[in-house]
C-alpha positions in Angstrom: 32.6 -41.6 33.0 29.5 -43.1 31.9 27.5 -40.8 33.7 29.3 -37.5 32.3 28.8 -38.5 29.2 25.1 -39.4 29.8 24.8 -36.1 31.2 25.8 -34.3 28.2 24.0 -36.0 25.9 21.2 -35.2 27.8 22.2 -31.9 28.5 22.9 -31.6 24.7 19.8 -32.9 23.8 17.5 -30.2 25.9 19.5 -27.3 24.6 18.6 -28.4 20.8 15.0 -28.5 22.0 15.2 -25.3 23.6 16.8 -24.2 20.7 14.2 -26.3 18.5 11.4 -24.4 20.8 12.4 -20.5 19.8 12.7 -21.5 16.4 9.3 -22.5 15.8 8.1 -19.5 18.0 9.9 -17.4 15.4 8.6 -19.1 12.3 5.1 -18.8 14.1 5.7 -15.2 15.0 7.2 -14.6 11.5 4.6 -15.8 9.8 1.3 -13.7 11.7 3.6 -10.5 10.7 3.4 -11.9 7.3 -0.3 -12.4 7.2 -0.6 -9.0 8.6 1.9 -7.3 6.2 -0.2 -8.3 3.1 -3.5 -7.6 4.7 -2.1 -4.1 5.2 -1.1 -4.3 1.5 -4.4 -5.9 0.3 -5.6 -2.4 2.4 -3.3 -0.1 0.9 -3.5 -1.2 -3.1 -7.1 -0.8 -2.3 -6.9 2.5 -0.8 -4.2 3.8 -3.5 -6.5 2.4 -6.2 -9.5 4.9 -4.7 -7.2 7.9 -5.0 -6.5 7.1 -8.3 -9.9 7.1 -9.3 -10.7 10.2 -7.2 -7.7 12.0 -9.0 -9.0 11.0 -12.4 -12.2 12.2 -11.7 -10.9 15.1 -10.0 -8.6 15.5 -13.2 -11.7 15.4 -16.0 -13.7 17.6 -13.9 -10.7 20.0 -14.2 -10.5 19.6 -18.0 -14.4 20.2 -18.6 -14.0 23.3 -16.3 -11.5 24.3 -18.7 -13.1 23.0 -21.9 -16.1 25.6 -20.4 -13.7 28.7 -19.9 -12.1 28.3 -23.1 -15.9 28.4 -24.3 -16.4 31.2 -22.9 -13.7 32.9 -24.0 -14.4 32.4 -27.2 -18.1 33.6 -27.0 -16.7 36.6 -25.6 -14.6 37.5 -28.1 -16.8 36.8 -30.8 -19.2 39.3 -28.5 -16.4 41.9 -28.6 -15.3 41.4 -32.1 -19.3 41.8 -33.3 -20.0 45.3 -31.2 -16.7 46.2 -32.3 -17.8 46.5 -36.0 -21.0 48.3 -35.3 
């Protein structure tokens, strides 16, 4: 009897090692995927923060075009409206 229960213990014992085992592989595994998860999102705030500055410049180039046209414009008018009253 003494040797049954000797054997489950022990038998008992190596299964919560085992068990103790692929638990700390996960937390190891868990924690590289982590460590790459936020360098990919160190990557990707910085990469989002460069389109926003290439919009915004994109976007006040567009507004100076337009600033330009509506200048025109107006010169152009002001050209029609003076050789109209010749």
């Amino acid at each position: 009897m003494r040797q049954t229960c000797a054997s489950s213990v022990r038998e008992l014992v190596d299964r919560v090692v085992c068990i103790r085992d692929g638990l700390l592989l996960n937390l190891s595994t868990l924690r590289e995927k982590i460590n790459t998860l936020e360098m990919e999102r160190s990557a990707l705030l910085a990469e989002a923060e460069e389109l926003r500055k290439v919009a915004q410049s994109r976007a006040d180039a567009l507004e100076n075009e337009v600033s330009q046209l509506r200048q025109e414009i107006k010169a152009l008018k002001e050209l029609l409206d003076s050789t109209g009253t010749e």
